[in-house]
VOVEXPA-643945 format. One line per field, with one value per atom (N, C-alpha, C): atom name; x, y, z; residue number from 0; chain. Coordinates in Angstrom, 1 decimal. Layout:
# residues N
atome	[CA_...] .
east	[X_...] .
north	[Y_...] .
up	[Z_...] .
num	[NUM_...] .
chaine	[A_...] .
# end
This chain:
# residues 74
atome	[N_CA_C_N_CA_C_N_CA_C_N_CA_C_N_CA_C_N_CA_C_N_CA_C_N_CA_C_N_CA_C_N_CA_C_N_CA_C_N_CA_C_N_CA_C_N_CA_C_N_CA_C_N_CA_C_N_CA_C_N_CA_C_N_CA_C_N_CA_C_N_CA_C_N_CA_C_N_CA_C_N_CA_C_N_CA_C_N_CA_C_N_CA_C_N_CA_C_N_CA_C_N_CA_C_N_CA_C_N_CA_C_N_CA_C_N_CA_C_N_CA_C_N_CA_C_N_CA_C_N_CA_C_N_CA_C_N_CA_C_N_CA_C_N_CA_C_N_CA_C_N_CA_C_N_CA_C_N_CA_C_N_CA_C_N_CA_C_N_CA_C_N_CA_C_N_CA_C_N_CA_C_N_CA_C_N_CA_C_N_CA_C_N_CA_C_N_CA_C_N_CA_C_N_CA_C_N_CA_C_N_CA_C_N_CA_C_N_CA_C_N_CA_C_N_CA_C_N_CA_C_N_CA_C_N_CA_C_N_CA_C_N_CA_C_N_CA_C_N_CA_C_N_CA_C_N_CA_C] .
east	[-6.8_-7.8_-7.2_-7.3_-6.9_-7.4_-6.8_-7.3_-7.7_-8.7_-9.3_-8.8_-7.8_-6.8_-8.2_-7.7_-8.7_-8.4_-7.7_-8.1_-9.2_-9.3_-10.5_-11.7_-11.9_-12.8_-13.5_-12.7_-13.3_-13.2_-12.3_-13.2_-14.3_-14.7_-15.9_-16.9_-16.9_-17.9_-17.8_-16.9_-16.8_-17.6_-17.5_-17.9_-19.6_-20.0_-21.2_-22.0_-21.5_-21.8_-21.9_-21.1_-21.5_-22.5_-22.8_-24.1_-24.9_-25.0_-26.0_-27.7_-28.4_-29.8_-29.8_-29.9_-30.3_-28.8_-27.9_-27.1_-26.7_-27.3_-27.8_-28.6_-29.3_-30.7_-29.9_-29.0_-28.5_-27.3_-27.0_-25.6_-26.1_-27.2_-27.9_-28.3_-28.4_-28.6_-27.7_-26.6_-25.4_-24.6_-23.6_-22.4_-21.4_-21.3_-20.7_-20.9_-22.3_-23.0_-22.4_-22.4_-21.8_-20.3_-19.5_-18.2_-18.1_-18.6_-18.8_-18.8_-19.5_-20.0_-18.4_-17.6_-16.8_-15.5_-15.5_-14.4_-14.6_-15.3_-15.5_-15.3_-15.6_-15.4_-13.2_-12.9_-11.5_-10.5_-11.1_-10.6_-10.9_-11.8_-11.8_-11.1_-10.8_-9.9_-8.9_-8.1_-7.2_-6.9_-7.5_-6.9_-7.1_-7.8_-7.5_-6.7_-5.4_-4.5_-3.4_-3.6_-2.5_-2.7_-3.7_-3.4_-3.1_-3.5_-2.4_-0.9_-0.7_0.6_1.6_0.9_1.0_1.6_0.4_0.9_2.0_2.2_2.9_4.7_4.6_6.0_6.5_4.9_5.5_6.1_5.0_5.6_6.6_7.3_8.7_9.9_9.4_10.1_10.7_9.3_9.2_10.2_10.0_10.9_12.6_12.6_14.1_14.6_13.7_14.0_14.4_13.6_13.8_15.0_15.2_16.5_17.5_17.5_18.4_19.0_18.2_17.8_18.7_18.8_18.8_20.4_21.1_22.5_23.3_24.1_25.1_26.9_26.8_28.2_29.2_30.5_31.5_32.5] .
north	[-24.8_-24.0_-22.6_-22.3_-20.9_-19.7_-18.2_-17.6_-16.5_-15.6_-14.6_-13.5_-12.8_-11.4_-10.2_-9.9_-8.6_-7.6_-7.4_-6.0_-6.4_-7.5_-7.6_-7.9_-8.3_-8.7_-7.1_-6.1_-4.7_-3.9_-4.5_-4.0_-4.5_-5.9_-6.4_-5.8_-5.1_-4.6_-2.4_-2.7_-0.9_-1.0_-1.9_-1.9_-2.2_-3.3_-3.2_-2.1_-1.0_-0.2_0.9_0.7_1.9_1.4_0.1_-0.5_-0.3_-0.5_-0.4_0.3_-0.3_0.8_2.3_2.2_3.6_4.7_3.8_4.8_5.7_5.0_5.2_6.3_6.4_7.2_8.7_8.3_9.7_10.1_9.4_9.6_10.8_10.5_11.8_13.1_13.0_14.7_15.6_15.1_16.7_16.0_16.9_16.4_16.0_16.5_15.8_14.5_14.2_13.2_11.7_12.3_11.6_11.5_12.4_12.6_11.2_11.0_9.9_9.1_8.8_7.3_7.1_8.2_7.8_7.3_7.6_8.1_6.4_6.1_4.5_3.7_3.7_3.0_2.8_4.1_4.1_3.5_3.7_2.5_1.2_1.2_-0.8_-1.1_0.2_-0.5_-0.2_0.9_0.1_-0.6_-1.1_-2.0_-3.3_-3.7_-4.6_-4.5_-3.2_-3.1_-3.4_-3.2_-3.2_-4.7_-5.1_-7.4_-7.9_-7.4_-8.1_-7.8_-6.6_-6.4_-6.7_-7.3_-8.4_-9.4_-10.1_-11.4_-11.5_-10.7_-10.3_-10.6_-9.7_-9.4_-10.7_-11.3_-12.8_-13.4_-13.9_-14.9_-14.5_-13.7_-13.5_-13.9_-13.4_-13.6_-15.6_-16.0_-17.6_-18.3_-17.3_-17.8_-17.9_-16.2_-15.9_-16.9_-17.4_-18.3_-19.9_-20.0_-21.5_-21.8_-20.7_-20.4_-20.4_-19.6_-19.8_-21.4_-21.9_-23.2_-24.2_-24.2_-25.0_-24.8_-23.8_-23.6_-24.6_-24.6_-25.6_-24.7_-24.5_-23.9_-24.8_-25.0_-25.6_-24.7] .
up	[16.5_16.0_15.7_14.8_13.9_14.5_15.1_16.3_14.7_15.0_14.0_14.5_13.8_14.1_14.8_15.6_16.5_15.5_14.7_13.8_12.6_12.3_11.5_12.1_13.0_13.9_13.8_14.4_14.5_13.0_12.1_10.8_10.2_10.8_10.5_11.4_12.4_13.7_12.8_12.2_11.9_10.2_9.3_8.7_8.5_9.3_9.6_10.6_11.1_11.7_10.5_9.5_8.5_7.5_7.5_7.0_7.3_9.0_9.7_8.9_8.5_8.0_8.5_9.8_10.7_10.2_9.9_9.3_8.1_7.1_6.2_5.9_6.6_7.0_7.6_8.8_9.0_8.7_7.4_6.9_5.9_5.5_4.6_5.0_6.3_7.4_7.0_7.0_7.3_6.5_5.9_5.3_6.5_7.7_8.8_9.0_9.1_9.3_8.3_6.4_5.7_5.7_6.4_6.3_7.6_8.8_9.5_8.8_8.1_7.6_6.6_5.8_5.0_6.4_7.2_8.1_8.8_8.6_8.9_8.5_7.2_6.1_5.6_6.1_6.3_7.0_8.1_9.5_9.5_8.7_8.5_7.8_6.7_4.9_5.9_6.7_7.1_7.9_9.0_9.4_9.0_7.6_7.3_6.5_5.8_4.7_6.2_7.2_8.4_8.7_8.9_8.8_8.0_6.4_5.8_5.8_6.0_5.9_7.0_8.1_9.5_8.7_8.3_7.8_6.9_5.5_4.7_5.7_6.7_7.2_8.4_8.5_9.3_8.3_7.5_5.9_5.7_5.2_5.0_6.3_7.3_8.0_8.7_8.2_8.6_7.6_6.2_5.2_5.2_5.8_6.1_7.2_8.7_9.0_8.7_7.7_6.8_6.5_5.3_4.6_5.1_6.6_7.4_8.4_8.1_9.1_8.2_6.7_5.8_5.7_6.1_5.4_6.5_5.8_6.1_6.6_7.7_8.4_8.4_7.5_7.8_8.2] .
num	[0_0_0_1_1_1_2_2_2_3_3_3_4_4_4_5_5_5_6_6_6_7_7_7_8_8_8_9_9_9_10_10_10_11_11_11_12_12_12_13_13_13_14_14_14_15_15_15_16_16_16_17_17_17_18_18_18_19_19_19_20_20_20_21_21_21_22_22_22_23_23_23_24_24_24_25_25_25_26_26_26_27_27_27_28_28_28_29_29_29_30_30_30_31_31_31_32_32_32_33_33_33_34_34_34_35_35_35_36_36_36_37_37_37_38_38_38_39_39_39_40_40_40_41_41_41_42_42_42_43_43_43_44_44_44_45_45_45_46_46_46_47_47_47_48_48_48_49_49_49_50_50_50_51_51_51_52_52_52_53_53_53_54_54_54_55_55_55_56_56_56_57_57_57_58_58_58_59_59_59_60_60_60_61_61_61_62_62_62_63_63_63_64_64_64_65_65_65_66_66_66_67_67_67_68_68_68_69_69_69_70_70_70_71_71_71_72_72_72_73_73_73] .
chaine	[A_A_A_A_A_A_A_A_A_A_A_A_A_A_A_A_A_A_A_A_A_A_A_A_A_A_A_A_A_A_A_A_A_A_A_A_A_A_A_A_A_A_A_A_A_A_A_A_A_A_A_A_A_A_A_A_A_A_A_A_A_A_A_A_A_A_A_A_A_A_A_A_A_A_A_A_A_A_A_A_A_A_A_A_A_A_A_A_A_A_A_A_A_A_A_A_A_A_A_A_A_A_A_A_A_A_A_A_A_A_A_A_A_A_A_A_A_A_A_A_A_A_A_A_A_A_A_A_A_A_A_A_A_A_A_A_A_A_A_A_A_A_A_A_A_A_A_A_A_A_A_A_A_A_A_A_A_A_A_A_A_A_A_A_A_A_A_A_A_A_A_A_A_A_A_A_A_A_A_A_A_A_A_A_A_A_A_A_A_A_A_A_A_A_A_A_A_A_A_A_A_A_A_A_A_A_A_A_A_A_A_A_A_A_A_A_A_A_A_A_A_A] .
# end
């Protein structure tokens, strides 16, 4: 079974917190208020630009392993 990376897990919990309705509502109060709501929306984009770039640096790495695996030392 395929495990779901904990940084998207909490960009899916950070981004639906800036969905959230009631947020919406007081993201309109104060420009602090909206400055929240963008500052949320940031930490999801990245940590999901930081899981892909997880996976990105495994895949390569699995490859450099392959490549390696395959040569032939005489």
């Amino acid at each position: 079974m395929a495990q779901i990376p904990m940084t998207l897990v909490i960009a899916l919990i950070t981004i639906g917190v800036a969905e959230w309705p009631g947020v919406s509502s007081w993201s309109e109060l104060t420009p602090v208020h909206h400055a929240l709501v963008h500052g949320l929306y940031l930490v999801a984009g990245s940590m999901v630009g930081l899981q892909i770039a997880w996976w990105k640096r495994l895949s390569r790495r699995e490859a450099w392993s392959q490549t390696e695996d395959r040569e032939v030392i005489s």
